[in-house]
C-alpha positions in Angstrom: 98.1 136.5 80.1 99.8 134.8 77.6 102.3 132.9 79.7 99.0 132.4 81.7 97.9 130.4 79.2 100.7 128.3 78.3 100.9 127.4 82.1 96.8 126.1 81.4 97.9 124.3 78.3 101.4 122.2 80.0 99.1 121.2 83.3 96.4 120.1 80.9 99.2 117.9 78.9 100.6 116.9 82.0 97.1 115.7 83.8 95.8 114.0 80.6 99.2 112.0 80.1 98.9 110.9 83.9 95.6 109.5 83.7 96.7 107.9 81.1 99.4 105.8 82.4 96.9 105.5 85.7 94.7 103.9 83.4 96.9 101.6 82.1 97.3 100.1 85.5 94.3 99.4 86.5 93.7 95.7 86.3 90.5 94.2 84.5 88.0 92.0 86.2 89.5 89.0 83.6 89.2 85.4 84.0 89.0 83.8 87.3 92.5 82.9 88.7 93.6 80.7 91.6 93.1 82.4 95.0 95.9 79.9 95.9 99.1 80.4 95.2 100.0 79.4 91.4 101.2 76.0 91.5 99.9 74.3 94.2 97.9 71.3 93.5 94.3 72.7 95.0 92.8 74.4 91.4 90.2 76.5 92.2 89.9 78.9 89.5 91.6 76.4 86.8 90.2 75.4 83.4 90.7 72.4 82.8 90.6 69.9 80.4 90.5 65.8 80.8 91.6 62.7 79.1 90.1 58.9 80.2 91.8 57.3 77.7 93.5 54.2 79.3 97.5 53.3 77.9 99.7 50.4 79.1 103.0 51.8 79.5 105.6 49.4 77.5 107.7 47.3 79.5 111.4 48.4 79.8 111.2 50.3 75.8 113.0 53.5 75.8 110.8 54.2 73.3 107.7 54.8 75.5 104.1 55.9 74.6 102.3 59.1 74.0 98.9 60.2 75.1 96.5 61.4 72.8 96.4 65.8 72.8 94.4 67.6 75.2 93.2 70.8 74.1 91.3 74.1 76.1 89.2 75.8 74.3 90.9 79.4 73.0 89.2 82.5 75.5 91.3 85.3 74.7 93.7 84.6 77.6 97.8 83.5 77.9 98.7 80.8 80.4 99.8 81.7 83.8 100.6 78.2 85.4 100.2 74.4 84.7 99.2 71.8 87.0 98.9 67.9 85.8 97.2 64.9 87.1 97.7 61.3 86.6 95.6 58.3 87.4 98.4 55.6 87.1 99.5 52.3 88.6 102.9 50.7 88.3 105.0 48.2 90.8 108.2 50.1 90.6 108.4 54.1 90.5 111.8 54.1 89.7 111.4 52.6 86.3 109.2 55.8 84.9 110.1 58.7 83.3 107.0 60.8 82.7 107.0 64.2 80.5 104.8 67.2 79.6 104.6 68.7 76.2 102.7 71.6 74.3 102.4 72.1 71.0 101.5 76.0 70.8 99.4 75.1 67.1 99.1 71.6 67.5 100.8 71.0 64.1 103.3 68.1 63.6 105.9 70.7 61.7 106.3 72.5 64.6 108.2 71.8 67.6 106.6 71.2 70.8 107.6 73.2 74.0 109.4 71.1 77.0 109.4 69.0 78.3 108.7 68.8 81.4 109.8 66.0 83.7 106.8 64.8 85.9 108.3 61.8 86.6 112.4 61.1 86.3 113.3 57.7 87.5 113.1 58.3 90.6 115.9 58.1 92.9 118.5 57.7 89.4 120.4 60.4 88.4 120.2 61.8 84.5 116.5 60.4 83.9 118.2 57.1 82.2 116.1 55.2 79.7 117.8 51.9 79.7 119.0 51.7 83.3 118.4 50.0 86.5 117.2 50.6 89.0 115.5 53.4 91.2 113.0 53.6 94.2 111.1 50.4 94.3 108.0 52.0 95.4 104.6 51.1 93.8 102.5 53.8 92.1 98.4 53.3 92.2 95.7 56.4 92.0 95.8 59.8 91.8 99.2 62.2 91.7 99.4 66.0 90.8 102.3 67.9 89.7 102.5 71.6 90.1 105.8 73.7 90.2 104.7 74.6 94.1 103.4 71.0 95.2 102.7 70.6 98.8 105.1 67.9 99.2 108.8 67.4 97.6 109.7 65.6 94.4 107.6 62.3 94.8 109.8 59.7 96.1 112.7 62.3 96.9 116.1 61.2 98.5 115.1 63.0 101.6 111.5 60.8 101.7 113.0 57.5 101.4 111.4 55.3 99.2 107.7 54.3 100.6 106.6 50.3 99.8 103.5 52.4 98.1 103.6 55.8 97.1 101.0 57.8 98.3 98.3 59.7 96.3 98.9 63.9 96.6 100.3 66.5 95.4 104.0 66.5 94.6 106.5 68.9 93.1 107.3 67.7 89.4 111.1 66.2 89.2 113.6 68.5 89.9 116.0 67.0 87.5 113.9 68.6 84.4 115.9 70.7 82.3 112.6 73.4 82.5 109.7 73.6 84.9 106.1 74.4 84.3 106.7 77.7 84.4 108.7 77.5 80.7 104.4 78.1 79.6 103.9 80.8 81.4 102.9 83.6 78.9 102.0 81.6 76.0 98.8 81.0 74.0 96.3 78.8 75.9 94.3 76.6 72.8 97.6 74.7 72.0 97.6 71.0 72.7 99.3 69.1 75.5 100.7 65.3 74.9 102.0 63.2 78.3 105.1 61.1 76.7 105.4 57.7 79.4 108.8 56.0 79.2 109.9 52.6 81.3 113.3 52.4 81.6 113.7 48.3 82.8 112.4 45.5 82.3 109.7 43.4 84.7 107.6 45.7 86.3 104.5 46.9 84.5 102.4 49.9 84.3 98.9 51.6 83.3 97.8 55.4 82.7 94.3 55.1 83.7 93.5 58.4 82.4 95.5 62.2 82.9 94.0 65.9 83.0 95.5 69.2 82.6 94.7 72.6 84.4 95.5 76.0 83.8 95.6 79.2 85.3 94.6 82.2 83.3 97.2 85.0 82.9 95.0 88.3 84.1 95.1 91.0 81.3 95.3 94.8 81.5 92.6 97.5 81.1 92.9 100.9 79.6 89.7 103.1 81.2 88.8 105.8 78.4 88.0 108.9 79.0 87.5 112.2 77.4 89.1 115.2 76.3 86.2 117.1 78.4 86.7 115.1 81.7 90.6 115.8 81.8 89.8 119.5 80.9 87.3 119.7 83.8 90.0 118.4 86.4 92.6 121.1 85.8 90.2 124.1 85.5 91.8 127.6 85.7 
């Protein structure tokens, strides 16, 4: 009987200790995501947040210009993916460097994380600052960046260089040290900054405004249950 009973006891330990790792799998019904595939310019399921502030990129200064921050409102949630969208206008694509940056507290002391290359000279090697001369091809409207664009880099080798660059949705340069995924996994209330370089002189350019998106990373569940529901599936 009493070896009985021991038997009773181990399947009871073993049962209970199975659910629970079952449980620890089963996946919440969290934050909408993307039923695309992360990346890709279409963001169904993003949040989102949007800037119409209107800067004239400095002509052929290294030194460049910042956007103000954008900020998402804090929902419990980690980032998954990044997509970014510029309204901008400029005669020659190849002069602009254009990078992503996050600031996890949105404190100056701290160190922001990137950046990103959106935009990298196009057609010049390195991202140059003080160098001519790329793809001649005129930016005007809309352009999204995601790490899965539909199309190649914008402006690629393999595209040639269009007299006008089209409006879409491009991969981000390929030349950046990280991609958008370098986010992935971090808090989602820090602040974003665009920083808009133009690396020669004569050709001029505009941000007409800029908006970021972001997937939510989905979150884990743990289903509770009870001492007496395990003990009622492994009854003797």
């Amino acid at each position: 009987m009493k070896k009985l009973a021991i038997a009773g006891l181990t399947m009871l330990f073993v049962g209970a200790t199975a659910m629970s790792a079952l449980a620890e799998k089963i996946p919440s019904q969290g934050p909408t995501n993307p039923t695309d595939n992360p990346g890709q310019c279409p963001t169904d399921g993003y949040k989102s947040a949007t800037s119409t502030q209107t800067l004239t990129i400095p002509d052929g200064n290294p030194v460049g210009v910042t956007t103000t921050q954008l900020q998402l409102p804090p929902d419990g949630t980690t980032i998954l993916d990044v997509v970014v969208s510029l309204g901008i206008s400029h005669t020659w694509i190849g002069d602009m460097n254009v990078a992503l940056n996050y600031d996890h507290d949105c404190t100056p002391s701290t160190p922001p994380i990137g950046p990103v290359s959106v935009m990298c000279r196009q057609q010049l090697a390195g991202c140059p600052v003080d160098d001519c001369c790329g793809c001649d091809g005129d930016l005007g409207g809309q352009y999204v960046f995601g790490t899965n664009g539909a199309s190649k880099e914008i402006a690629a080798d393999v595209q040639g260089c269009p007299i006008s660059i089209p409006n879409g949705c491009y991969r981000q340069a390929d030349e950046s040290l990280f991609n958008f995924s370098v986010f992935s996994g971090l808090r989602k209330d820090g602040c974003w900054t665009l920083h808009l370089q133009d690396g020669a002189l004569q050709d001029l350019g505009v941000l007409s405004g800029w908006r970021i998106s972001v997937a939510n990373q989905q979150t884990t569940a743990v289903e509770a249950s009870t001492w007496g529901a395990v003990k009622a599936g492994y009854a003797l």
